[in-house]
DRENMARSE-682436 format. One record per residue (C-alpha): x, y negated, z negated. Coordinates in pm, 1 decimal. Example, Ala and Ser with C-alpha at 12.3 -4.5 7.8 and 13.67 -1.06 7.14 Angstrom:
// residues 2
          u          v          w
     1230.0      450.0     -780.0
     1367.0      106.0     -714.0
END
This chain:
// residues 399
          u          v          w
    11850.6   -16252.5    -6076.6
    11754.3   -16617.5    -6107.9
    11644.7   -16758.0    -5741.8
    11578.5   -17109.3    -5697.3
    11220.2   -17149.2    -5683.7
    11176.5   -17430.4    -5432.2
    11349.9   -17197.8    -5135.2
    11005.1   -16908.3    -5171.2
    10787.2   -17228.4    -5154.3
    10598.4   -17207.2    -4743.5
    10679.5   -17449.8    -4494.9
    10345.1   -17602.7    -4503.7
    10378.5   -17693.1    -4871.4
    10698.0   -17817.6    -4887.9
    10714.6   -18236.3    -4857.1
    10847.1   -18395.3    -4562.1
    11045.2   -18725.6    -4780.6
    11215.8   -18958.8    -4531.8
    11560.1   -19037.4    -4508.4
    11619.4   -19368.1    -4711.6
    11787.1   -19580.8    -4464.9
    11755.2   -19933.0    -4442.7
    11512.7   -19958.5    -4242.3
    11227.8   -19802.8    -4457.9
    11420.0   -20015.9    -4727.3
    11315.2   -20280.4    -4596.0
    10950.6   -20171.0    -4435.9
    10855.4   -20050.3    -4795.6
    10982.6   -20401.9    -4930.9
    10751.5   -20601.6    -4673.1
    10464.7   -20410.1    -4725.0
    10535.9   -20458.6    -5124.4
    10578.1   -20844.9    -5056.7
    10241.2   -20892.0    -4901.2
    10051.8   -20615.7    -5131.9
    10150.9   -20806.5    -5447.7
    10140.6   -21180.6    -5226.9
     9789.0   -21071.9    -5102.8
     9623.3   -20939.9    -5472.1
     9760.2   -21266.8    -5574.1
     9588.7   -21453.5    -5373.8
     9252.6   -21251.2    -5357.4
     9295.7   -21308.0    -5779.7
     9347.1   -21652.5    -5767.3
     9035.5   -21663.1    -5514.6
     8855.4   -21475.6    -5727.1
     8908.0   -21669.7    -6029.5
     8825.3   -21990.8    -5918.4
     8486.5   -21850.1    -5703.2
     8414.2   -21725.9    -6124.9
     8470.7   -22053.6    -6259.3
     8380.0   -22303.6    -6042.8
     8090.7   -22139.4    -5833.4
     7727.0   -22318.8    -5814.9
     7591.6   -22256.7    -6133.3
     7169.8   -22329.4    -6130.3
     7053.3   -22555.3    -6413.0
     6812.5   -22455.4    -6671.9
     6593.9   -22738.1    -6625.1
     6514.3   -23079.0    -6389.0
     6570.3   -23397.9    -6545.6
     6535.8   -23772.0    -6389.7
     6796.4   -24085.2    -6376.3
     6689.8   -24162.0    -6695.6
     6776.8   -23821.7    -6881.5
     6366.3   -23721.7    -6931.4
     6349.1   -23341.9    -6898.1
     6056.8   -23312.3    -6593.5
     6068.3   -22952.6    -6538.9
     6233.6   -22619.4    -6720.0
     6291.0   -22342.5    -6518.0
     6220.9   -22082.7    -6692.1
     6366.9   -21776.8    -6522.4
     6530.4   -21887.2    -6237.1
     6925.3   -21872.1    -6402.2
     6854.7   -21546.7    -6478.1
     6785.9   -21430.3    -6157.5
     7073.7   -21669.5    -6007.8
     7320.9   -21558.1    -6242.7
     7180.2   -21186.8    -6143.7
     7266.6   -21269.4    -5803.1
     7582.5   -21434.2    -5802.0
     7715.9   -21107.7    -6006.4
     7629.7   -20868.5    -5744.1
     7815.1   -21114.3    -5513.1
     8139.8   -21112.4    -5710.3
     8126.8   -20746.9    -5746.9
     8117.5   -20722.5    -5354.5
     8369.5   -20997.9    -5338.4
     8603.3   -20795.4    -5519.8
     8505.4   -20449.4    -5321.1
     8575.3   -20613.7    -5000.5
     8873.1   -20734.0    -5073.3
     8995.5   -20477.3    -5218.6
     8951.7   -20327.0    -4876.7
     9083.8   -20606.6    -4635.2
     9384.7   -20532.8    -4921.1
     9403.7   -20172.0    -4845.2
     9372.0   -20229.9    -4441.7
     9628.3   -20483.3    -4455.4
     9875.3   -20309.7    -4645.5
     9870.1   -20078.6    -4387.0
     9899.2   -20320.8    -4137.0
    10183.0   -20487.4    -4285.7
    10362.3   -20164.6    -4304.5
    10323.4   -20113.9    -3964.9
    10480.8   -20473.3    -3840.1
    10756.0   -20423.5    -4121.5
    10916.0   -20066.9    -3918.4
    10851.3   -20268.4    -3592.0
    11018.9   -20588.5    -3755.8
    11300.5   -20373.0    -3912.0
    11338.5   -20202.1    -3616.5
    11382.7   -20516.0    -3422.8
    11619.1   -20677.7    -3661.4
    11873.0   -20338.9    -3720.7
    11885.7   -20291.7    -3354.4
    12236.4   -20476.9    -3353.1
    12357.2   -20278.8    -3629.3
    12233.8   -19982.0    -3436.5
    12368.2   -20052.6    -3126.7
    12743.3   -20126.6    -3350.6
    12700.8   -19794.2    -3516.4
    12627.7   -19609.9    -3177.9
    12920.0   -19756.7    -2990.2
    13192.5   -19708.8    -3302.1
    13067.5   -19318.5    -3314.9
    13196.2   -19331.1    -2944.6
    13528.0   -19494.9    -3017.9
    13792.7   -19279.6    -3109.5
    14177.1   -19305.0    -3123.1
    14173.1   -19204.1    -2753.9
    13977.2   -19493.9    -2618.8
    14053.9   -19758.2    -2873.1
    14107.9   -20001.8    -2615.7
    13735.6   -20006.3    -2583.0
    13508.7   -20319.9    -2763.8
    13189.4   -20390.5    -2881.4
    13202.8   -20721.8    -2716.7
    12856.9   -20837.1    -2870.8
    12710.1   -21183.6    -2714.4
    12425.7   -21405.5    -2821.6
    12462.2   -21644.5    -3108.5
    12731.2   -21609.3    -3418.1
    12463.5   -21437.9    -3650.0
    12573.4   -21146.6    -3911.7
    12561.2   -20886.5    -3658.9
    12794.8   -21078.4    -3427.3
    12989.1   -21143.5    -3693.8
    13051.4   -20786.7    -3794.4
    13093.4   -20694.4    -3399.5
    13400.3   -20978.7    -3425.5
    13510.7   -20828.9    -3757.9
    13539.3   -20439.8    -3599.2
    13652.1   -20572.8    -3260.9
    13946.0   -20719.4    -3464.0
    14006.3   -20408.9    -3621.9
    14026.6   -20196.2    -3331.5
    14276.8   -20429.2    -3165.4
    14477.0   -20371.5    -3478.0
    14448.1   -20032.8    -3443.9
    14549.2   -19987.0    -3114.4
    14862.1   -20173.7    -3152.9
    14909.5   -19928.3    -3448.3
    14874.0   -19649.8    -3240.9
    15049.9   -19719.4    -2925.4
    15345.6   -19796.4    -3136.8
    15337.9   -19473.3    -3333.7
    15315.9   -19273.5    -2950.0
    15620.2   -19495.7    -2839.7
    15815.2   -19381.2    -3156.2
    15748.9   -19081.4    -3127.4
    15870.7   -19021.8    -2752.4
    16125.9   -19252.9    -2782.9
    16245.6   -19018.4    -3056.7
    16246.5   -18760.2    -2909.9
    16432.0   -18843.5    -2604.5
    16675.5   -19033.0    -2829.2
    16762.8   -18679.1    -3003.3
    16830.1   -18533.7    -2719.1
    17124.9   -18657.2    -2600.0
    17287.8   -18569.4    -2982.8
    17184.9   -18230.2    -2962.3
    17316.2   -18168.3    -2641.5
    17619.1   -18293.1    -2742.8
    17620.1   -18059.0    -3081.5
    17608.5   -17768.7    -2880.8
    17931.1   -17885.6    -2629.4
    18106.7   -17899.3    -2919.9
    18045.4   -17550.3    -3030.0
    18113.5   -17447.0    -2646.7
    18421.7   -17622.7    -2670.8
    18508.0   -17411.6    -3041.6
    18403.2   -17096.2    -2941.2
    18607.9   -17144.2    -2618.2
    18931.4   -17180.7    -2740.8
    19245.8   -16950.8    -2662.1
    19327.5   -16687.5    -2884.4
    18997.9   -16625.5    -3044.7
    18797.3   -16741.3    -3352.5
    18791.0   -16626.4    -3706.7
    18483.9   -16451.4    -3754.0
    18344.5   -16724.4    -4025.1
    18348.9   -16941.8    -3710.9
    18131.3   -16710.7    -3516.0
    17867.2   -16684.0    -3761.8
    17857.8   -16998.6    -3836.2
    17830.0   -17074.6    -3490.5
    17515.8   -16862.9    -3504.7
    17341.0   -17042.4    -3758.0
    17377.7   -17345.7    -3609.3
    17242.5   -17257.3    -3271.7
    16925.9   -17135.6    -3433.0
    16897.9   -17460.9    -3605.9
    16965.5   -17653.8    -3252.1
    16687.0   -17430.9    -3110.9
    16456.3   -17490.9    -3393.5
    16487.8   -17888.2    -3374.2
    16441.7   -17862.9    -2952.9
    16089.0   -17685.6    -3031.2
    16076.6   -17963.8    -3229.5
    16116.5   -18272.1    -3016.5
    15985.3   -18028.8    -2726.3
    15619.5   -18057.7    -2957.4
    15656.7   -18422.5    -3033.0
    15701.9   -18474.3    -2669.9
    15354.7   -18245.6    -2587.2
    15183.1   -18435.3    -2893.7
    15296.4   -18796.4    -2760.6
    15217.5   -18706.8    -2362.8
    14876.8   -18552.0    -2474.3
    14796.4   -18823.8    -2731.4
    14891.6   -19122.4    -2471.8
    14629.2   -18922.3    -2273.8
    14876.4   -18891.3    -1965.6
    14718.0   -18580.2    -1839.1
    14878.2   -18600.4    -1496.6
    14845.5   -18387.1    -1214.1
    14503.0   -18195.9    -1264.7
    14324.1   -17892.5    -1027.4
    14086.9   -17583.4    -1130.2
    14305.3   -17421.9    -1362.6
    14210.1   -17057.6    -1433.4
    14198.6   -17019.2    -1815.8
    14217.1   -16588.2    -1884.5
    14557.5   -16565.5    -1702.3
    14715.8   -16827.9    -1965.3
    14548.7   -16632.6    -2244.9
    14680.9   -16316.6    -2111.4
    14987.7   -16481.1    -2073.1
    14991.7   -16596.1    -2425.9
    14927.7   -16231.4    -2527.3
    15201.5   -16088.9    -2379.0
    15457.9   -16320.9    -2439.7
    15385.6   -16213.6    -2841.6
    15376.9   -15857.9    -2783.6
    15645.0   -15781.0    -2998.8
    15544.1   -16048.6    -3307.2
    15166.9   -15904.3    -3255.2
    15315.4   -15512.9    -3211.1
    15545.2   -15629.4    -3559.0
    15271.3   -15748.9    -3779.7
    15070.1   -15442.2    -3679.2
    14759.4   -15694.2    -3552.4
    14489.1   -15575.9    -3398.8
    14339.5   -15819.3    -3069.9
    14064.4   -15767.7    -2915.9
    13945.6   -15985.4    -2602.0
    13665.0   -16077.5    -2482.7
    13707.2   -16257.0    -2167.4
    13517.9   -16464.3    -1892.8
    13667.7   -16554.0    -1565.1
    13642.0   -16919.2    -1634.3
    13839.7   -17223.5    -1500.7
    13868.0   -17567.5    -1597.6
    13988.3   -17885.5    -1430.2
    14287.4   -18009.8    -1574.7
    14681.2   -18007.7    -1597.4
    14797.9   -17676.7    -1573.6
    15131.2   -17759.6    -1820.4
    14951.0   -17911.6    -2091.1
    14663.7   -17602.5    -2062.6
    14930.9   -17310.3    -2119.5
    15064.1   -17526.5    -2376.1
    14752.7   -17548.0    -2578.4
    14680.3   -17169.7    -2526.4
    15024.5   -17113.9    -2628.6
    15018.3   -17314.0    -2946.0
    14688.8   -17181.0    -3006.3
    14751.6   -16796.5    -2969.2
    15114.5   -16863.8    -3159.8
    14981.1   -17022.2    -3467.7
    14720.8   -16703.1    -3485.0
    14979.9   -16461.1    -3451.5
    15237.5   -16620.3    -3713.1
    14970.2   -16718.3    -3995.9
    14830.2   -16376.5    -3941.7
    14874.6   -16142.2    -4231.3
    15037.4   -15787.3    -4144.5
    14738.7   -15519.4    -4027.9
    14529.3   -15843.2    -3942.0
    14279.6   -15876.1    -3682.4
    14245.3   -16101.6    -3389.7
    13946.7   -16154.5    -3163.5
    13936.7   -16405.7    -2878.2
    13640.4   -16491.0    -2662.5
    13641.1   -16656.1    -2377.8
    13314.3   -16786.1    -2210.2
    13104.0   -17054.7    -2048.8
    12933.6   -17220.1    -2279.6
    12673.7   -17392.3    -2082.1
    12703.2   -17497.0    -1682.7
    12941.8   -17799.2    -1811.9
    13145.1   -17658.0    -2082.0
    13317.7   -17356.2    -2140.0
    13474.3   -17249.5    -2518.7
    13743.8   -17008.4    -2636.5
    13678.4   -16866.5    -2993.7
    14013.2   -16715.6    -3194.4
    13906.5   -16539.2    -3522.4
    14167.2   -16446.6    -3720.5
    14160.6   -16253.4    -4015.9
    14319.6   -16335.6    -4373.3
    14244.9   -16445.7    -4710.6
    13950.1   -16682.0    -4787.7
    14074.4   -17080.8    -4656.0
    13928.4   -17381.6    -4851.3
    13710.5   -17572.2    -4592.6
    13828.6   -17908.1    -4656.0
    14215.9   -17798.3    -4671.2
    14135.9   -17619.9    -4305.4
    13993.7   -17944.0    -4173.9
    14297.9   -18151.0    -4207.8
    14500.6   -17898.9    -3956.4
    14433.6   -18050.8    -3669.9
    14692.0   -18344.8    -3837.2
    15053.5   -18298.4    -3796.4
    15256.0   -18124.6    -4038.7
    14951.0   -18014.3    -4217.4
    14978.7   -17648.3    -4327.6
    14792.3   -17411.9    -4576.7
    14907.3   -17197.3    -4850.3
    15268.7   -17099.5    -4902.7
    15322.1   -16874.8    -4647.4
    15213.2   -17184.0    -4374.5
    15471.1   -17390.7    -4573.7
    15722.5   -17194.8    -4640.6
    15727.5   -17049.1    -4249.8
    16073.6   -17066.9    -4082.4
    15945.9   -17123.7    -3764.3
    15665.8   -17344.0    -3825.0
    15683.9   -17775.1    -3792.1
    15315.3   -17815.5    -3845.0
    15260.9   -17934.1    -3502.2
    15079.7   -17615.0    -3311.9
    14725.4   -17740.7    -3380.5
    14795.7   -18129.3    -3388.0
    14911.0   -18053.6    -3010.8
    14618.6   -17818.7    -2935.0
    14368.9   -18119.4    -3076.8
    14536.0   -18397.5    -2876.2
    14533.3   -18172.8    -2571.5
    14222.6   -18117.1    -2579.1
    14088.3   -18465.2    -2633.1
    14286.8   -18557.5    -2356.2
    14077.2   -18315.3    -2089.9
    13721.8   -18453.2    -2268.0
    13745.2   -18136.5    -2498.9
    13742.3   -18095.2    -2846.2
    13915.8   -17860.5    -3130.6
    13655.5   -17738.4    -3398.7
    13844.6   -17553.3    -3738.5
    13604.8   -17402.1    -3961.4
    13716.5   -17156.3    -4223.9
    13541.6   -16819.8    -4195.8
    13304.5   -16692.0    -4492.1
    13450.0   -16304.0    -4496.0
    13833.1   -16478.5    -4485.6
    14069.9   -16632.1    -4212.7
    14036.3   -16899.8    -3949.2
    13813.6   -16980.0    -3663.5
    13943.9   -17190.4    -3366.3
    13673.7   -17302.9    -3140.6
    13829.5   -17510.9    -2811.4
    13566.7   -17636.7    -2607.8
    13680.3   -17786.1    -2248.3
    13430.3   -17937.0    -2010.2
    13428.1   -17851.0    -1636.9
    13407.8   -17452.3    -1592.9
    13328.4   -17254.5    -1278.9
    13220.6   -16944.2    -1387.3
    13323.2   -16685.1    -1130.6
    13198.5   -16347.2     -982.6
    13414.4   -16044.9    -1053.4
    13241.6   -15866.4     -781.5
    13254.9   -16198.0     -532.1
    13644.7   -16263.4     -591.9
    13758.9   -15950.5     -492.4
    13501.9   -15936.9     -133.0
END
């Protein structure tokens, strides 16, 4: 079996290598700057100290050019001299080099630092900025400089966005109350045809059938584009301490047959937990939730849910379902609407591709989120986490 061999190396040998953001960028290119700008100039100091230093003479003349004394031996002991002091010239410089390298490395992380911290603080507050709050802006003051400028730029952006946005959410429930009002008038009309004296042939009847499971079928429909546009406008509306096991349990049973059908297998694990929020859109998200796990589920499957705080500000439900192995990045894109995996997904009946788009957009709306991760021994994990929980006694609810 081949192993890598840098994963049996010890912790204390392996090599910490920082992250190459621009910051160190731009601390390693100061400190290069002034290494090479500094040896340059201790060279060029250097060479002229060689050349143009005091050199002694060899012997003492007068004004008229008559030779009055040689020194004999004196050169020799200058020139002696003045080598030992270039040799130290060099040594010491090489060290104020060395000591101001590190220096300079030093003031170029505090001088990146202090130039990136615009960028940093535009970075920070886009993270923050999703398509629930896009009405919020960086807003950046001080003068028109490139960070201001990009603030501008994204500000710009986000306006554009929003209008995007708010005009897709109007669509949609406009829609959808639109279609109403045509549907409702599709089924009067087979009222009025299945009413009339003397009876019906029995084409008519069945027909009649088909058509009323189509006209149920497109009110789920514009019954989830309603949820998805009311959730996604983040019109939460009338909120209180919602207790979250009953609308599991709710779920649960309201599937008994589909779940007693496909031969599935739950198991619960469940925390007496509640929530602040609207009690409508909750059920609807456990609904959607527990529906798409039961209907994607493959006959003899599995399905565990776990309910429980997850610290004192947050509580989580977990929904493991079994099934074949999922490709990660195909089971990210479900929380989009109308996205679906596999054939059985798209070639479901029953399905719009809207359960998990409304459980996302629900969720965001109450401050939660919706995490789908695809699980390594096959299936999908659903991972809801709502903040606000009171965790409550068993033994103190019923005194």
């Amino acid at each position: 079996m081949v192993t890598d061999p840098t994963l049996q190396k010890p912790p204390c040998l392996r090599v910490l290598v920082p992250r190459p953001t621009v910051r160190w960028q731009l601390t390693l290119l100061y400190g290069v700057l002034f290494v090479i700008c500094g040896a340059a100039l201790l060279a060029i100091t250097y060479f002229l100290f060689q050349k143009f230093a005091f050199i002694p003479p060899k012997q003492i003349v007068d004004p008229n050019g008559r030779t009055i004394a040689r020194l004999e031996g004196v050169p020799t002991a200058i020139d002696a001299q003045r080598s030992i002091g270039l040799h130290r010239l060099q040594l010491y410089s090489a060290i104020a080099l060395g000591i101001m390298a590190i220096v300079s490395v030093v003031l170029g992380w505090l001088v990146a630092g202090r130039v990136l911290a615009p960028f940093r603080t535009i970075t920070a507050t886009t993270e923050r900025i999703s398509e629930t709050n896009l009405n919020e802006r960086l807003a950046m003051s001080g003068p028109r400089d490139e960070p201001r400028l990009l603030a501008d730029t994204i500000d710009r952006l986000l306006e554009r966005l929003d209008a995007a946005f708010e005009a897709q959410r109007r669509f949609v429930a406009n829609a959808s109350h639109e279609l109403r009002t045509p549907l409702a008038m599709m089924r009067t009309t087979l009222d009025v045809a299945i009413a009339k004296p003397g009876g019906v042939p029995p084409q008519t009847l069945e027909l009649d059938a088909e058509l009323r499971v189509d006209l149920d079928h497109a009110d789920e429909l514009l019954e989830s584009f309603l949820a998805l546009a009311r959730a996604q406008n983040g019109r939460v509306g009338e909120q209180g301490q919602v207790a979250f096991e009953p609308l599991i349990t709710d779920a649960l049973c309201a599937r008994a047959k589909q779940i007693a059908a496909k031969r599935l297998a739950v198991e619960t694990h469940l925390s007496p937990v509640e929530v602040a929020g609207n009690p409508t859109l909750l059920a609807r998200m456990v609904d959607n939730v527990i529906e798409n796990a039961v209907r994607h589920n493959q006959p003899d499957g599995s399905i565990q849910l776990t309910l429980a705080p997850l610290n004192e500000q947050q509580a989580q439900l977990t929904i493991d379902t079994g099934g074949p192995l999922l490709d990660p990045s195909a089971v990210a894109q479900l929380a989009q609407p109308f996205k679906r995996l596999g054939q059985d997904r798209i070639g479901s009946p029953n399905g719009h591709g809207l359960g998990l788009s409304i459980v996302a957009a629900v969720a965001a709306a109450h401050d939660g989120s919706l995490e789908l991760q695809a699980r390594p021994e096959g299936g999908l994990r659903v991972q809801i986490t709502l903040p606000g929980p009171t965790t409550q006694r068993l033994a103190g609810a019923t005194r």
